[in-house]
N, C-alpha and C positions, 0 to 999 in steps of 0.2 A: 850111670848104672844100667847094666843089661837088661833090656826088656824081658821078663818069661815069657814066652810065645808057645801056642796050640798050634797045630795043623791037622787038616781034615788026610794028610797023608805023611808019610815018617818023610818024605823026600825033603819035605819041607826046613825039616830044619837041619840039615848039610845044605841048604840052599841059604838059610839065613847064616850056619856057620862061614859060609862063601860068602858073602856078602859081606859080613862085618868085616871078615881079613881084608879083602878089598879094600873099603870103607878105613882101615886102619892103616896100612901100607898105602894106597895111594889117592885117597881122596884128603884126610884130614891132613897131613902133611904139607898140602899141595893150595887147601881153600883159600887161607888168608891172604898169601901173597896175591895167589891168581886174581880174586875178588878186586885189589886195589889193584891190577897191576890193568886189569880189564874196565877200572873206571876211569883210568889214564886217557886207554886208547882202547880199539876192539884186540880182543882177546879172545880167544872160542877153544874151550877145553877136548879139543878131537881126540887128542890122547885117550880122555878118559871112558871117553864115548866108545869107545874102540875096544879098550879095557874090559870095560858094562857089557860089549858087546860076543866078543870071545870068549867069555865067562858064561853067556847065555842067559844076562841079566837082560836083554832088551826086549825079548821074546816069550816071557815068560809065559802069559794067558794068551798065546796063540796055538795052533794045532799042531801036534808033533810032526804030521805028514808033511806039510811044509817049512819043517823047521825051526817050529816053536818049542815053545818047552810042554805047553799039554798041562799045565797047571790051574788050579782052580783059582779064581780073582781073590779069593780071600790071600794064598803065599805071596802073588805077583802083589797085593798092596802092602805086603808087612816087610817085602825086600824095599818097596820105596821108601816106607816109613822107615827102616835103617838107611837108606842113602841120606834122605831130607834130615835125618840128626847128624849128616856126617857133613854135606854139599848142597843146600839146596836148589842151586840153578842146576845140577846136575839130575836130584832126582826130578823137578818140575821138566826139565830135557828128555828124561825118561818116561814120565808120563805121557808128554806130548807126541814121545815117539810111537809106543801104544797105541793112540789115539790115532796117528795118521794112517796104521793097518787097519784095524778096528771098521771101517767100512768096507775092505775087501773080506778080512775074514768073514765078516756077515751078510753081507748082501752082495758077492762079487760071485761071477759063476763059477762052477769047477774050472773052466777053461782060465779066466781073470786070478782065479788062486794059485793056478797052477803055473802062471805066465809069470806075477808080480813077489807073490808072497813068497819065496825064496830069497830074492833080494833083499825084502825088507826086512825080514828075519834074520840074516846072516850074519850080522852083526858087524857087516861093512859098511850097511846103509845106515844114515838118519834123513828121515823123514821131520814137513812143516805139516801145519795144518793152517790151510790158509783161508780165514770163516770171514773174520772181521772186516769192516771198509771205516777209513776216517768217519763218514756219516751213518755207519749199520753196526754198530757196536750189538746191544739188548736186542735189538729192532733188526733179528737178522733178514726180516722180509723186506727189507727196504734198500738190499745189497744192490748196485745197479754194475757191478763186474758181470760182462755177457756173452756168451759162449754162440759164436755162430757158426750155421753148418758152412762147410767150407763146397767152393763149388768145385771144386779140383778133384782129381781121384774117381771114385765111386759115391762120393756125396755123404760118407758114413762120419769123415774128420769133421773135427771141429777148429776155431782159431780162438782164442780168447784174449780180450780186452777189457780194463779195468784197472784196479788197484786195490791193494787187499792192504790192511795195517795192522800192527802191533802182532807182527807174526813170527814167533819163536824159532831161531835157530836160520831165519833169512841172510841169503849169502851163503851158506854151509849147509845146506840141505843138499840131497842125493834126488828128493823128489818133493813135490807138493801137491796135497789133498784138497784139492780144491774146488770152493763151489762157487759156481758161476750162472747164471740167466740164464734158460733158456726159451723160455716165454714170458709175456706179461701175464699169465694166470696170477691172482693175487695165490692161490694155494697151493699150485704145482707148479710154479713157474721156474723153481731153481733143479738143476741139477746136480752132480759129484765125479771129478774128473783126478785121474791122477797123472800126474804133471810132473814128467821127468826134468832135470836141470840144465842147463846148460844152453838150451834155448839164446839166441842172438834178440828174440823178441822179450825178454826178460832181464827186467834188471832191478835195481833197490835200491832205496832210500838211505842217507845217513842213519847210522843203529842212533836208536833215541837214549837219550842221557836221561839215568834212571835213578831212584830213589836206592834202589837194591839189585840185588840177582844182575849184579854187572856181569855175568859170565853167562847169562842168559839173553844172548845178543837177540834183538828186537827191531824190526824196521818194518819198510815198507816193501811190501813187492808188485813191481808195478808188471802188468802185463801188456804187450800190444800187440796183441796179434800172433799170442802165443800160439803154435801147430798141436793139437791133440789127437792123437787117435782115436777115433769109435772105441774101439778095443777099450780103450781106457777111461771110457764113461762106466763109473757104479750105480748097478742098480739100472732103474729105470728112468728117461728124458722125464724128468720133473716128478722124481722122488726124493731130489737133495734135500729138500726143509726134513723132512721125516727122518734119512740118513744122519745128518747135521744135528737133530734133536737130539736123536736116540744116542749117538755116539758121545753127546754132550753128559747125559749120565754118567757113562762109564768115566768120563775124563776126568768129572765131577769127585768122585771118587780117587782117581791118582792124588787130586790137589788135597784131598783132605788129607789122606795117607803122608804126602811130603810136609805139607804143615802140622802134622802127628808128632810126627819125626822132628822138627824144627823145633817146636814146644818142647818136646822132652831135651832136646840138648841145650836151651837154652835152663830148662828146669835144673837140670844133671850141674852147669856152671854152675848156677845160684846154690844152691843147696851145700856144692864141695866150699866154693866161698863162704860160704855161712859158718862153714865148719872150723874154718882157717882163719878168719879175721876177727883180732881182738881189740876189745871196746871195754874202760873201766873193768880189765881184769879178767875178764871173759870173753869167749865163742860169742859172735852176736844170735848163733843159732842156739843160744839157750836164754833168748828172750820169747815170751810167749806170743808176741805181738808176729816178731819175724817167723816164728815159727807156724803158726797161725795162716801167714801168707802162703809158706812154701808146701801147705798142706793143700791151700785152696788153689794151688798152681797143678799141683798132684790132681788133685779132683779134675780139674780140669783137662789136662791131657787124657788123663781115663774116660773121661767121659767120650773125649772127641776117638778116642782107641773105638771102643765099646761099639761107637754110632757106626764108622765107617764098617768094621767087619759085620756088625748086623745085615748093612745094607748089598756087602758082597756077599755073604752065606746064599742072601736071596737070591740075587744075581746068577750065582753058581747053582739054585735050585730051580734055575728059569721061571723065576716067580717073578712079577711086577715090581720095581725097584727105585723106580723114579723121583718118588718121595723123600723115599729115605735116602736116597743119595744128597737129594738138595741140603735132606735134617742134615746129614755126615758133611755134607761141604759147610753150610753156614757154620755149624758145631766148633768145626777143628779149625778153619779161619776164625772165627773170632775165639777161639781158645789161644791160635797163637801170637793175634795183638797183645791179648790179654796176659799170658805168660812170660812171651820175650819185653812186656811194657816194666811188668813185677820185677823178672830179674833184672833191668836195669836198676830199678830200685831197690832191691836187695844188694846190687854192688856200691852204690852210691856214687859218689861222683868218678870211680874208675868205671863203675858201670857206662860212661856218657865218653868213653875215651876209647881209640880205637885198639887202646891195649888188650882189652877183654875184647872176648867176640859176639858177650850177648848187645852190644853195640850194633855190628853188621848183623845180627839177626833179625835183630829189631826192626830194622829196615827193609829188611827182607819178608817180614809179616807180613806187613802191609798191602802190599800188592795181592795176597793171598786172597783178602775181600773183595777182591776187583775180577779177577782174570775169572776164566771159564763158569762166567756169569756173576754177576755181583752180588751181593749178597741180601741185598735188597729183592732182584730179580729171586734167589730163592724163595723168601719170604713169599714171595707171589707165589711161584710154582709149588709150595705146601699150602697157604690158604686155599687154593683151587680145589687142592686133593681135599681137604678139611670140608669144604662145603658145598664137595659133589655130594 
């Protein structure tokens, strides 16, 4: 069922009309196979990437001057949350892409904006973001990936050596956002570098074999003695924790948005199922019991809708947001364990077979409680707020 959607401007929904034709024409025709065909072996949907991008679907909430769309975060999340009901390795691909600008658009100079963000807006590039290390997952002060000045040149370059894990879209990236060392300060000691590809000092890990989001290729990337330019340090030598936090929000908010989206379509299955399958005589959807569930699946996505646009409206009003990004992430993650778990049980045992899709949804949830901070770790970051 079509979501009704608001916008703070009319663009908005020729933008979401755009998107669903997309979403209908070439993603949902395309997921099922791709998903198995990428848990075989690697798989990486460029096509579609490319698609998202030409469309002007990957640039949405960045600045028109360089080639964004100039959109308010509340449109750019309601076009993920229609991807994530259609793909969701593609829209979690899309949020990450987001993410990996999201530190020049904010903190990179006129000159850095004016060098990088054309590319990555163009919709030729995808961007990683590469935060995590096997041992610095929660714990991102304890990354020991380290970026040192190089003695060649004019002393402004850097080299970087390390290893970064469980990093979205490695192998297939155009660039990487990445933080690295740059002192032992426990509070400033990390930096924010962008990290073109192609590097002979760069390479990657086997893609890790995964529970879900097979089309969400994941590995390692290892760095040794990566060449950086000055130019391409964000921000300030040992600003990255603070970069790194902040951008963490915003991301926070993608994953809720594509887990939105994931719950409602696995909701939309369950519901047309209920409609169609008979039991002693009848629709099982006119038992009070099933009907009852698909009510509290309903509440449930609304709720997790409700949270995430709350905490973009703010966002968009340059108001403090942090919070309620965390409520908006933990919200719509565990709404969509909780949903795509029901409609498995609402299909019954085809539910549990890879003939339905709220099967590979299901699997797909999960990981939604883990990634761009666990959901635990939110619970931390709202009691904090709770009992300043």
């Amino acid at each position: 069922m079509p979501v009704t959607r608001l916008f703070p401007t009319d663009e908005g929904h020729d933008l979401i009309e755009l998107t669903r034709e997309i979403c209908d024409k070439e993603l949902r025709p395309k997921v099922d196979e791709a998903e198995r065909a990428a848990a075989e072996g690697e798989a990486f949907p460029t096509d579609i990437f490319r698609t998202l991008g030409r469309a002007g679907l990957l640039s949405l909430a960045h600045p028109e001057e360089y080639g964004g769309g100039g959109q308010p975060y509340e449109t750019y999340l309601q076009v993920v949350e229609e991807i994530g009901a259609a793909w969701m390795s593609v829209a979690v691909g899309v949020s990450v892409h987001s993410l990996t600008a999201w530190p020049v658009t904010t903190y990179g100079t006129d000159e850095q904006k004016a060098a990088l963000l054309p590319g990555m807006l163009s919709g030729e590039q995808l961007g990683a973001y590469a935060l995590s290390e096997p041992l610095a997952g929660s714990d991102v002060g304890s990354m020991t990936t380290r970026a040192t000045r190089s003695d060649e040149g004019d002393g402004t370059a850097y080299a970087i050596k390390g290893r970064k894990a469980w990093i979205s879209h490695a192998g297939h990236a155009d660039y990487y956002t990445t933080f690295a060392r740059t002192s032992d300060d426990a509070g400033r000691g990390i930096s924010c570098f962008i990290v073109p590809a192609g590097s002979d000092a760069m390479s990657f890990g086997q893609p890790e074999k995964k529970m879900g989001l097979h089309c969400d290729t994941v590995r390692e990337v290892i760095f040794d003695g990566v060449p950086v330019e000055g130019a391409n340090r964000i921000g300030d030598e040992g600003q990255g924790m603070a970069i790194a936090l902040a951008a963490l929000d915003a991301g926070r908010l993608g994953i809720a948005a594509a887990a939105t989206g994931l719950a409602q379509s696995a909701l939309d299955v369950a519901a047309a199922y209920a409609k169609e399958r008979q039991q002693f005589g009848r629709a099982i959807a006119s038992n009070q019991g099933l009907a009852f569930l698909l009510a509290d699946m309903d509440v449930a996505v609304s709720g997790a809708r409700a949270a995430y646009l709350h905490a973009a409206r703010l966002k968009d009003a340059g108001r403090p947001f942090s919070r309620e990004a965390a409520v908006a992430k933990l919200l719509a993650t565990d709404a969509a364990m909780k949903v795509t778990t029901d409609a498995v049980q609402v299909l019954g045992g085809a539910g549990y077979t890879a003939d339905f899709p709220v099967e590979r949804m299901f699997r797909e949830a999960k990981v939604t409680q883990i990634f761009e901070g666990t959901n635990q770790i939110q619970r931390l970051v709202i009691s904090r707020h709770v009992l300043r």
